[in-house]
Phi, psi and omega in degrees: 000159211206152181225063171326132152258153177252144166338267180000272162006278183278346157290306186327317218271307188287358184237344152087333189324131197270134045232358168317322181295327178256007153283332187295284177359274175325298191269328168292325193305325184277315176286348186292275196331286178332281205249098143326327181253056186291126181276157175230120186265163162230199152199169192307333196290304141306308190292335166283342200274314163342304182269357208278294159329282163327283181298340186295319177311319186105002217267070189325306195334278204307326200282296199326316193281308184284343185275349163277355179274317214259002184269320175332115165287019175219014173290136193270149203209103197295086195303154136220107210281184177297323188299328156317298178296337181283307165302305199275338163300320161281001175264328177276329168318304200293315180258015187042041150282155186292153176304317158321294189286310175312309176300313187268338166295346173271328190292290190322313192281000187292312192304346189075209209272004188248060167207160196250149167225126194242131178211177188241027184260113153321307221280344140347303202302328171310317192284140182262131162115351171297171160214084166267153179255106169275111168283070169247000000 
């Protein structure tokens, strides 16, 4: 099993803010168990939108905590590639998502059928074969 994060997702866990930060906690603590050895995916799409807050803030503290997440050697990383783009281009025709959001429901579907995808967007929930986790 595998745990994708959507942008939403990994800011609630890395920046903590109550009351997100202990839902991602709270929902990961039941697949942990289940699955001890849970892998954790991103795509590049996270990883820019992440930093993005931060530098503009100027804020190292917060930018430090994600390069230390994205630094994590057993983090999995959703390239993106054509076949990616080629899913996301027919998930935003089918389901009118925005391109950003196409783009991590094709990346999340990249992992195949052993993934969890956690995000705080209901509108995930369209793509068929997702398997979201909602942190609402």
């Amino acid at each position: 099993m595998i745990a994708f994060f959507d942008v939403s997702a990994l800011i609630y866990l890395v920046e903590g803010k109550p009351p997100f930060g202990q839902r991602v906690r709270q929902a990961l603590a039941p697949l942990t168990e289940a699955h001890p050895d849970l892998g954790t995916a991103v795509s590049r799409l996270t990883w820019l939108e992440c930093r993005v807050g931060p530098l503009k803030a100027n804020d190292t503290a917060v930018l430090a905590s994600y390069d230390a997440f994205f630094a994590r050697p057993d983090l999995v990383w959703v390239e993106l590639t054509k076949d990616v783009m080629e899913l996301a281009t027919a998930i935003r025709v089918r389901h009118g998502m925005r391109t950003p959001d196409a783009l991590q429901a094709a990346s999340g579907l990249q992992l195949g059928a052993d993934h969890v995808f956690l995000t705080g967007d209901a509108a995930f929930n369209r793509v068929t074969g997702l398997r979201v986790m909602l942190l609402d």
